[in-house]
C-alpha positions in Angstrom: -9.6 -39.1 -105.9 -11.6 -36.5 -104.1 -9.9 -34.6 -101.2 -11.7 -36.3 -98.3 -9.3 -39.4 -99.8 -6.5 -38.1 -99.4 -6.6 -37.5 -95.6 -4.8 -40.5 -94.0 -5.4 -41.4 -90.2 -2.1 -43.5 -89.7 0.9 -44.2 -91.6 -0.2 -47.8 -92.4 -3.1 -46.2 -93.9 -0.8 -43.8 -95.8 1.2 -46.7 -97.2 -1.4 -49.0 -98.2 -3.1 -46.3 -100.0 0.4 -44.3 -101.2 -0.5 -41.4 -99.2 2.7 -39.7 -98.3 3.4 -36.2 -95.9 4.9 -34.2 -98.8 4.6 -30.5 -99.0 5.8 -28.6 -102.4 7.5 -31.8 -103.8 9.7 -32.9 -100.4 8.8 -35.6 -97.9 8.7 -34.4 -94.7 7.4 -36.2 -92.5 10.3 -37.4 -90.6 11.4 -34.0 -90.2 7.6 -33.3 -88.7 8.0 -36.6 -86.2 11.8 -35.4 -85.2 10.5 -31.7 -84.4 7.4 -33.1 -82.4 10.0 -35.5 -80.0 12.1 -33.0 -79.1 9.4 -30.6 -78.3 7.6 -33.3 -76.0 11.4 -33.9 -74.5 11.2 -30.5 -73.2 7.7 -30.3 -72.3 8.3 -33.4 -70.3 11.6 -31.3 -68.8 9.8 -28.2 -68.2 7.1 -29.7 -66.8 10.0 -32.1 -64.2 11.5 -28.8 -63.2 8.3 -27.3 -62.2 7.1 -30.5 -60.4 10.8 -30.4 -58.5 10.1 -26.3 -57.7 7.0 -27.0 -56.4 7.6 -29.8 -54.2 10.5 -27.7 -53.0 7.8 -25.5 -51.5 5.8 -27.6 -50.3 8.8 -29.1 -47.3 9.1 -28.4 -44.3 11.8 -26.7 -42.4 13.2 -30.1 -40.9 13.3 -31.6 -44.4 14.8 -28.4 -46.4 17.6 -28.8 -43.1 18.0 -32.9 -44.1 18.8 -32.1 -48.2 21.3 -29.0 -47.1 19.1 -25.9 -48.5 17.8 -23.2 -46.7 14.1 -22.0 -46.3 14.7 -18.5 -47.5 16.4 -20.1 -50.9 13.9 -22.7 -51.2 11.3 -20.5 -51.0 12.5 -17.9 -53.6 13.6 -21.1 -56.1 10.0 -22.4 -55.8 8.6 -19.0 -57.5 10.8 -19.0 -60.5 9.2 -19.8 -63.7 8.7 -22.6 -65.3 10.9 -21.8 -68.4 14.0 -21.1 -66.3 
């Protein structure tokens, strides 16, 4: 089987042809799939925060008043990082 055959597009490629995601002997592609979830779970929660801070900005005075927060710690929420 040359190399270019052993590359496999989707895993009901990699079963019919018994292509399998080891590396040195261990099957780890479940592993791979579990690590890539939980890093799109907190993309998708970084990336919620961020939409949140900067509609947050974005209010006016009369609608900051409405939810109970002030301008001044509207304001200094909006300009913290993402990652915080």
């Amino acid at each position: 089987m040359s190399t270019i055959d052993t590359i496999c597009l989707s895993r009901s490629e990699a079963t019919s042809v018994g292509c399998t995601g080891t590396l040195l002997g261990g099957d780890y592609s479940d592993e791979r799939e579990g690590l890539l979830k939980r890093l799109w779970t907190r993309y998708c929660e970084l990336a919620a925060k961020r939409r949140g801070r900067l509609a947050l900005e974005e209010m006016s005075e009369w609608q900051l008043k409405d939810i109970g927060v002030s301008e001044k710690d509207a304001r200094q929420e909006s300009t913290v990082p993402f990652w915080r």
